[in-house]
N, C-alpha and C positions, 0 to 999 in steps of 0.2 A: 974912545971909539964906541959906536953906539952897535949895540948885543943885536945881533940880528932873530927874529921869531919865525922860530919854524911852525907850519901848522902842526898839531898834534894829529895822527890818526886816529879816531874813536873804533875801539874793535865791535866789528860789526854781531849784534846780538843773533842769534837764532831762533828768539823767541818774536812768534809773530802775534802782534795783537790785533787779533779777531774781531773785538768789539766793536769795529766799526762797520764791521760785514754782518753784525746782527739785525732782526729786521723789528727794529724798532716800530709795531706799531702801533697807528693812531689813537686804535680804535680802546676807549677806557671804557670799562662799563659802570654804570650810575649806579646809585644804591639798588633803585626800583629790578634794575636790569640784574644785579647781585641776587638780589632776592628771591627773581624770579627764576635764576639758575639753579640755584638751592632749592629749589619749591622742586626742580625738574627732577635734579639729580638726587631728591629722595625720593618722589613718587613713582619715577621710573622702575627702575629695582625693585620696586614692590611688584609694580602691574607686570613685568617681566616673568619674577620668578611665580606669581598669580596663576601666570598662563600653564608654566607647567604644571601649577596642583591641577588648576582645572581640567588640564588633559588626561591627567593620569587620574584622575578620581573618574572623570566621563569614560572611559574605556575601559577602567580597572575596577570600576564602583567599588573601592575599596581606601582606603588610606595606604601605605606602605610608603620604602625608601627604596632606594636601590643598592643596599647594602645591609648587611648584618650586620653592622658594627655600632648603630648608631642605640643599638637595644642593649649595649652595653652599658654605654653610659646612661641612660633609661633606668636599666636596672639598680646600679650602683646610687643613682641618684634616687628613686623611689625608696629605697632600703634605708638613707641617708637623713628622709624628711621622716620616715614612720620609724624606725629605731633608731637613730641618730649614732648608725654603727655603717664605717665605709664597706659594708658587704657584700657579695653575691646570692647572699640567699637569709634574710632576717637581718640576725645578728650572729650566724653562725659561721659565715665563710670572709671573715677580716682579712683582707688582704690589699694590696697598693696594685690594683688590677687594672687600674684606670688613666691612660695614659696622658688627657688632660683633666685631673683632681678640679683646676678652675673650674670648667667648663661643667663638672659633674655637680659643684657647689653652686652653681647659677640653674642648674636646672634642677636639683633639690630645691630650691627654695622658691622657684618655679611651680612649684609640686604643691606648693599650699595655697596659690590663688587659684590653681587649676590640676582635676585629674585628667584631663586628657594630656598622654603622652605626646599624641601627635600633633596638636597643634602648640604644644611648647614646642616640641623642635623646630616645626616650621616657623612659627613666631621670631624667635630667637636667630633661626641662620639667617632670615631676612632683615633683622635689625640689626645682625652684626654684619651683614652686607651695605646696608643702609651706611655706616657708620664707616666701613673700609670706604665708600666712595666717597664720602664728604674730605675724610683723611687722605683719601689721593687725590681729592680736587688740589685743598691743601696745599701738601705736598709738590705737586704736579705745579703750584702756580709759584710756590718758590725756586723753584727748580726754572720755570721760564722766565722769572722775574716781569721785565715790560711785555715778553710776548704774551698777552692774557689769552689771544683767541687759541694759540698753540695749547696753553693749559687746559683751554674746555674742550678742543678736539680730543685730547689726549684722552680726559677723564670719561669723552663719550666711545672711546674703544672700551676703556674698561668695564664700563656698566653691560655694554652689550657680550662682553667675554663670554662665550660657549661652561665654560667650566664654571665661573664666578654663578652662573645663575644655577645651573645643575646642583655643584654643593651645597647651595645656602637652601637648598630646601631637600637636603638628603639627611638634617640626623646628626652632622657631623661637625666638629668643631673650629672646621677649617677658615670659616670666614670671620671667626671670633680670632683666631690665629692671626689672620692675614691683617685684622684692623689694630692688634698692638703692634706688628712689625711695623706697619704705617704709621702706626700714630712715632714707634720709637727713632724711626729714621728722619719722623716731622721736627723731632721735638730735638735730636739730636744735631739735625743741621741747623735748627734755630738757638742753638746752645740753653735751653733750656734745665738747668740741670738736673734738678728735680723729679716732672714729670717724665722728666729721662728716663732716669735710674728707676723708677718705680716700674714703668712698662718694661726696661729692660728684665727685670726682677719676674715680672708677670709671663714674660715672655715664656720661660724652662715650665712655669706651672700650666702654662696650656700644651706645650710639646716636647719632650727631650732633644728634640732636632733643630729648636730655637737655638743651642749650643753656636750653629752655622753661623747665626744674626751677633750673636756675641763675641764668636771668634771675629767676625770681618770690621767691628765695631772696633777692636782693638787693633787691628791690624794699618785700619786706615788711622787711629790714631796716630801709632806709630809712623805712617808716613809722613802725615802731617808735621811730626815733631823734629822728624829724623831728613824726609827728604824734602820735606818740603819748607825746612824752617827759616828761610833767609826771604820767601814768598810772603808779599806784603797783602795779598789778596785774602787768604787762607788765616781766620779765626777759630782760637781753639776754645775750651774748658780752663778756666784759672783751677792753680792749685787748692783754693779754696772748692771752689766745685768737684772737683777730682776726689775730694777727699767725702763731701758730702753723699759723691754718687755712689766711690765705694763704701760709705755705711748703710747707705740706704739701698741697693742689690745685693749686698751680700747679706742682711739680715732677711731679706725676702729669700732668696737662694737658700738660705741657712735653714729655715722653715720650711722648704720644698722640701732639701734630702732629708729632715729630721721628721718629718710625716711619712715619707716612705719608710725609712729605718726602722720607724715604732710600729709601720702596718706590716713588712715583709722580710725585715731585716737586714736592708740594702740604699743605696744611696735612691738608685731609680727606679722606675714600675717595672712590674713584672713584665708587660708586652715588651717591654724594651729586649729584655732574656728572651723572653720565648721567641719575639719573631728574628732577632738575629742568630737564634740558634735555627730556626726552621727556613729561614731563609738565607743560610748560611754561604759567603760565597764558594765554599767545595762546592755545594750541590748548583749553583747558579751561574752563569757566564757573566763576568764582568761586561764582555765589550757589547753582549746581547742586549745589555742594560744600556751602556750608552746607544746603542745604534737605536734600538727599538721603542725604548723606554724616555731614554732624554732628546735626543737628535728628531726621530719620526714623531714623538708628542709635540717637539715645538717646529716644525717645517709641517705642518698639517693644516692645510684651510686658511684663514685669515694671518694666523702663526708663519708662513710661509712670507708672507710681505714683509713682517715686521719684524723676522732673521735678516733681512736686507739691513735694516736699520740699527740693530741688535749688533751685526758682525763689524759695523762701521766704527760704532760707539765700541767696541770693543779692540778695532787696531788703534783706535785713537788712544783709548787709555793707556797700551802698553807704549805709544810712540810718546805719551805726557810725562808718564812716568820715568821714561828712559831720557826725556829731556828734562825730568822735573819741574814741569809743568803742573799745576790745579788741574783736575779732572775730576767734575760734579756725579761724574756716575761711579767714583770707586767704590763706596762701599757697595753700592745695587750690585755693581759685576762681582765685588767678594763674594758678599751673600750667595750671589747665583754662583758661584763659582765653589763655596766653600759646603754648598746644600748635598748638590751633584755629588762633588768628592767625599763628601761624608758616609753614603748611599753608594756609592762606587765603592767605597772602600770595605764599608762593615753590612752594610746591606742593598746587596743589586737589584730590587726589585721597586717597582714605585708603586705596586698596588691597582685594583681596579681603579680602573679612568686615569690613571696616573696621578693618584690622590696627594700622593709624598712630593711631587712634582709642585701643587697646585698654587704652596706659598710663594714660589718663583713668581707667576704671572706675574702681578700688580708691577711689577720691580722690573718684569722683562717687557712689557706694555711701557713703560716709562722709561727704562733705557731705549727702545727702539725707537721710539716718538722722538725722542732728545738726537738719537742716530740722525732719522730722516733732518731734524732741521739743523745739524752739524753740517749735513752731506749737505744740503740745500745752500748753507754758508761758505761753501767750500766750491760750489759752483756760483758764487756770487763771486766770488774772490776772483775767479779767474777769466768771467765772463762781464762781470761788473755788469751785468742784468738782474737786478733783484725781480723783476715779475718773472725773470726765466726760472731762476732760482726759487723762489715762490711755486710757482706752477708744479714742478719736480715735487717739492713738499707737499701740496693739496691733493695731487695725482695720488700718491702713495699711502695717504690719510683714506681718497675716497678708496681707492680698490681695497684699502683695507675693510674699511664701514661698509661696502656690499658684497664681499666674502663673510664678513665678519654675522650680517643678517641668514647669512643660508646655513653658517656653522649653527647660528641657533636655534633653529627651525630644527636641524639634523639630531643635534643635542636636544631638544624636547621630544622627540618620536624614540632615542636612546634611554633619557627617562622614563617614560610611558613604562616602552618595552620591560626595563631592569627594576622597575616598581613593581611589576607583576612578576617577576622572576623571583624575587625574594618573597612576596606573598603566598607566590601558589608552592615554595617550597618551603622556606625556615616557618613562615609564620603560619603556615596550613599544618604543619607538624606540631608546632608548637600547642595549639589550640586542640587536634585531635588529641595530644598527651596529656594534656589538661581535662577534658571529659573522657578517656579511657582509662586511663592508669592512677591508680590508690594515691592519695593525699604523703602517702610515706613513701613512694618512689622516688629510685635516684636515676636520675639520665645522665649516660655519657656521652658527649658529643663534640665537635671540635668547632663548631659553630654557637656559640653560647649565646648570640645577641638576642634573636625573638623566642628563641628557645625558653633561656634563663627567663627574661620578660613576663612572657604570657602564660607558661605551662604550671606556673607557679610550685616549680619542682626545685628539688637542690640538685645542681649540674657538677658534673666533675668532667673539668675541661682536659681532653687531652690531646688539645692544640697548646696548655700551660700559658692560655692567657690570665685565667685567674685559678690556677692548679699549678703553681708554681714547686711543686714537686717534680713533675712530670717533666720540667726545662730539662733537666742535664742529661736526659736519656731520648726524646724525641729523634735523636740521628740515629740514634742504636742498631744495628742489624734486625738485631732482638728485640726492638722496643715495644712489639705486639704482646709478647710474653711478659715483660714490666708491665707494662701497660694491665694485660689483663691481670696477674696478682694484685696491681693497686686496684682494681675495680673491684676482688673481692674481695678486700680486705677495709673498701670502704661503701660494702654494702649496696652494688648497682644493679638496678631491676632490668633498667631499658636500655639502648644502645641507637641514638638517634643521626645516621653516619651517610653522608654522600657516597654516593660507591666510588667516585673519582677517587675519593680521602681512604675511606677502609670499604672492606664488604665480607658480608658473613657469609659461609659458603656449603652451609649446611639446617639454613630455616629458610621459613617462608616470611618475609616480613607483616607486620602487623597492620602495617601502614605502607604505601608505598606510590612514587609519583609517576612508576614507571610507565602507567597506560596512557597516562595524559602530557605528559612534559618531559622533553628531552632539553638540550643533551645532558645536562647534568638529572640525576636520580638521587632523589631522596627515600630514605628509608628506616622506619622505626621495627627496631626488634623488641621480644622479650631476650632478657641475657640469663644463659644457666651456666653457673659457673663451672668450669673443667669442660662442659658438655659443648657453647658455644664455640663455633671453630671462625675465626676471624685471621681473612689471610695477612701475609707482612705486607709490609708497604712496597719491596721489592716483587712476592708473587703478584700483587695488583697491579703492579706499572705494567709485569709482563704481560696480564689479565688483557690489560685496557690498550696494550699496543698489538696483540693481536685480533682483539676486537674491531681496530680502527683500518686493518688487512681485511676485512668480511668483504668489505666494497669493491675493493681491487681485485677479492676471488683471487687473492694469493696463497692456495694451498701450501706449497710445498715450507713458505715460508712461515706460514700460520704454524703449522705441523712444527717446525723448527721451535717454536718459540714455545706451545705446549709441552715441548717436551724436557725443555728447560723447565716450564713454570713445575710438571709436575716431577720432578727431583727435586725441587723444594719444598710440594704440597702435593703427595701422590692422594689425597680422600678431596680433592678439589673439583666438586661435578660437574664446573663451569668448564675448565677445560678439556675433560672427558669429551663435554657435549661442543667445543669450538673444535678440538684433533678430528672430532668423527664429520665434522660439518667441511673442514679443511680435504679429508679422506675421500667425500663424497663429489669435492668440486676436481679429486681430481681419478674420479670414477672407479675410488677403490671401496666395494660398495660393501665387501666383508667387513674390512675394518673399521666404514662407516658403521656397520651395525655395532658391532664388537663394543666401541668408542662410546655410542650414545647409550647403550644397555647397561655399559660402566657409570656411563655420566646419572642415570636413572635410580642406579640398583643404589647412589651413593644420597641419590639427593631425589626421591619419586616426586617432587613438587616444585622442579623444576620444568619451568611451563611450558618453555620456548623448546627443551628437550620432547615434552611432552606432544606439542601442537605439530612438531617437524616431522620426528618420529612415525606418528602417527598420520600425516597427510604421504609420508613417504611410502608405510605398509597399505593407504589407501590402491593408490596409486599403481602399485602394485597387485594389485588383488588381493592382498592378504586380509581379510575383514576379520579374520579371526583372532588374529595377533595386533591387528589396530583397534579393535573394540575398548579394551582395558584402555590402549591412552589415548583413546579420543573421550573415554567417561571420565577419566584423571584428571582431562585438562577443564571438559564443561565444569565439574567443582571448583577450577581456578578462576573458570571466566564464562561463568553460565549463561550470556548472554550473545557467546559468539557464533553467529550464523553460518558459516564455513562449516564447523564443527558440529554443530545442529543438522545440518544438513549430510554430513557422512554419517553421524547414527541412524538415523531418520532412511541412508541409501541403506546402511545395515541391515536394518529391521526388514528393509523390505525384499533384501536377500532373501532372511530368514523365510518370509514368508509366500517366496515363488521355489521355498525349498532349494535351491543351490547351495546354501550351507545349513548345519541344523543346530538347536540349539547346545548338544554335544560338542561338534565341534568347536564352538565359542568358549564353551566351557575347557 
């Protein structure tokens, strides 16, 4: 009897394959056309971030950054080329204060084809800008594979990035950051092992937050091996390589912590201590960090289109995963994913401009690019319209490319502005400390970049970026009181302090930005030891939250908040002189006097006491009792015409006789 054949059911897979919904196109470019892309995508980036010197030098005829940080590494590295001691100050103050050491040894050595600080740093963030784009051309074209035109759209969002061209002519080390992570994730997906392991290595020597690139490197390993192993698409590392790359990162690694060790006595730099102790999450809000920090820096301007594409590519990766699927963007969404949480975790804060943020882009630009043309496949699929589908993609390319132009327009009039921000204050100080104060002064400041730099003083940080004493006590209640024993016990002349940061509340400073530049105030003291009165970091908050009520003409609550500050700091003239200012808005005009005669009697060179004071006895008719502070304050600001002009009504009281010289007297 003949075996009858049943058909077999084949079980229906749930993997769908895509490739044929790719949009394979025509168009190849010839060598001549290569070349001339390259010619683009390096000359571009130059002329770009060009534009910003040129605007900030034409409006600010000056050089500057829009940060103090970037005089750190400056300093560290000038000190590096002339005593070949990692310093803050000669060869005197050895410490591991420099958070990228790489960076700080490319610009020492910097230092002896050239002493201009500033055009090394501009030189340098532009070439290591230069070198991120070619790397995410790169990158960008393996990741598209046949799509090439997708990979030079892609690579012309990144050139024109708001932030990419900001940083690379700020100072800072970030675009040197941003092109090993490119180069490591180029060379990683090309299985290269080698040049791997070696960037991966370089990576911890420019940032301790490289850590993020390394955790996600092994993470996706582990998928690979683990979920993804029976996937015939998906090539790894031989164990021969595996072996190679860990000799060759871990001896580079091994050389990172044993350089810090021997400068500080720790695995990592000191900034690492100090700013997670000073930006500790007690004192900071975690979720204010994601919403404000992570969320509204990437939903902002151009950022806002290409979260469209970002949030795509990222349910796709958890729906890959959970089906075990290949997914080209995991390590990018680790990294972005494991950077966030890092900074979430031990420090909420991303810094001016969202600096800590800035190594995300390149990664978040290239996952979103990959989103739009998944979603654009994904409307192919179902529409079976490739030019519908298409269109969807170009549409979301161009609105990004002309958001993306006005972001940078917006971000060059933001450099402008924050170039001359740090000029007319760290580096206007920096330079008056330098021709006013003895070649043996010490300055304390919590600002060391142009300070340390130019004033050519030795600094005792007590921010504890290179005063690595001072880390474990910075939260302190107390830490004014530490603070000041360590300052005399290591000999400090001058006190060069933002009032936001600290404020002395019983001199007149020496220096000071107060007549010309808000809202921050800069101000250089002389320091006498015992005798300088420097409030806590708590009376100043109070200081500077009742100050911020003057507008609102919130007496009662002004008053509320003085009287808190002075059970903390009852010899505090500042707020003598905001209770009586508080008293007076709410027409209690006794103890307005009371208030400012206290504020006076504590601190006579207080000006703003002085100038009020005395427009208030004008006003009044008291010429007799306004005389003394209207001649107090002309010695503070002898050129104020207000004030000129009531001595000048005085005088001429005096002399139609309505008051006489007795009574003045």
């Amino acid at each position: 009897m003949k075996k009858l054949k049943y058909p077999i059911k084949k079980k229906r897979s749930q993997k769908v394959d895509l490739s044929k919904y790719t949009f394979d196109n025509p168009y190849r470019p010839k060598k001549i056309i290569r070349i001339i892309f390259y010619t683009l995508i390096i000359l571009i980036p130059v002329f770009l971030t060009y534009v910003y010197l040129r605007s900030s030098i034409k409006l600010n005829k000056e050089f500057s950054f829009p940060l103090d940080d970037p005089w750190i590494h400056l300093t560290f590295a000038k000190n590096l080329a002339e005593y070949f001691s990692f310093s803050y100050f000669k060869n005197e103050m050895v410490t591991a204060g420099s958070t990228s050491p790489l960076y700080t040894i490319i610009v020492a050595i910097a230092f002896f084809i050239s002493s201009n600080e500033m055009i090394i740093s501009y030189v340098l963030g532009i070439l290591f800008l230069v070198g991120s784009v070619v790397a995410f051309y790169r990158l960008s074209s393996f990741e598209f594979q046949k799509e090439h035109l997708f990979a030079m759209v892609c690579t012309g969002i990144f050139i024109l990035d708001k932030w990419m061209n900001f940083i690379a002519v700020s100072g800072m080390e970030t675009t040197m950051f941003i092109l090993l992570l490119l180069l490591c994730g180029y060379f990683y997906k090309k299985k290269e092992a080698i040049p791997f392991a070696v960037m991966l290595g370089l990576i911890m020597w420019t940032r301790p937050d490289g850590v993020a690139f390394i955790g996600a490197v092994i993470v996706d390993y582990l998928i690979i091996k683990i979920v993804l192993k029976d996937s015939e698409k998906v090539s790894t590392f031989s164990a021969s390589d595996i072996k190679i790359i860990l000799l060759i990162f871990g001896g580079i690694l091994g050389l990172y912590f044993l350089m810090n060790y021997l400068l500080s006595g720790s695995l990592l730099p000191n900034t690492y201590n100090a700013k997670l102790t000073y930006y500790s999450p007690e004192f900071r809000s975690r979720y204010d960090f994601l919403k404000y920090e992570v969320w509204d820096y990437f939903t902002t301007g151009s950022y806002y289109v290409l979260m469209i594409g970002f949030i795509f590519a990222l349910l796709k990766f958890f729906y890959d995963l959970y089906n075990r699927n290949f997914n080209q963007n995991t390590i990018y969404i680790l990294f972005i994913l494991s950077l966030v949480f890092i900074y979430w975790l031990k420090l909420p804060y991303a810094h001016r401009f969202g600096r800590y943020m800035m190594p995300i882009i390149p990664f978040f630009v290239l996952v979103s690019v990959i989103g739009f043309r998944d979603f654009a496949r994904f409307i192919n699929r179902y529409t079976t319209n490739v030019l519908f589908a298409k269109s969807i993609f170009y549409i979301l390319i161009g609105i990004t490319f002309f958001i993306g132009v006005k972001d940078y327009d917006l971000n060059r009039e933001l450099y402008v502005t924050q170039s001359k921000y740090i000029f007319d204050r760290q580096v206007s100080a920096a330079k008056w400390i330098k021709e006013s104060t003895n070649d043996s002064a010490v300055i304390a400041t919590h600002d060391v970049g142009a300070i340390g730099f130019y004033s050519g003083r030795k600094i005792i940080d007590v921010a504890g970026l290179v005063t690595p004493e001072l880390i474990s006590k910075i939260n302190d209640l107390n830490y004014v009181n530490y603070m000041k024993d360590y300052m005399n016990k290591n000999g400090v002349t001058h006190l060069a302090f933002l009032r936001e940061w600290y404020r002395v509340s019983n001199q007149k400073p020496l220096f000071t930005t107060v007549y010309r530049f808000g809202p921050e105030v800069m101000e250089v003291y002389e320091y006498f030891p015992n005798k300088t009165k420097i409030l806590s970091r708590e009376a100043n908050s109070l200081l500077m939250n009742a100050q911020s009520l003057l507008g609102q003409k919130a007496g009662q609550q002004i008053i509320f908040i003085t009287n808190r500050l002075l059970a903390m700091e009852p010899d505090c003239s500042e707020a003598y002189y905001l209770r009586g200012y508080a008293y007076y808005l709410n027409k209690d005009f006794q103890n307005y006097e009371k208030n400012i005669k206290q504020a006076l009697e504590l601190f006579p060179q207080n000006y703003e006491a002085q100038y009020y004071f005395g427009e208030y006895l004008m006003s009044n008719n008291r010429y007799a009792e306004a005389k003394p502070h209207i001649e107090k304050y002309l010695e503070l600001d002898p050129e104020n015409e207000k004030m000129k002009n009531f001595l000048s009504q005085i005088q001429d009281t005096i002399s139609t006789g309505k008051i006489t010289q007795d009574t003045l007297k």
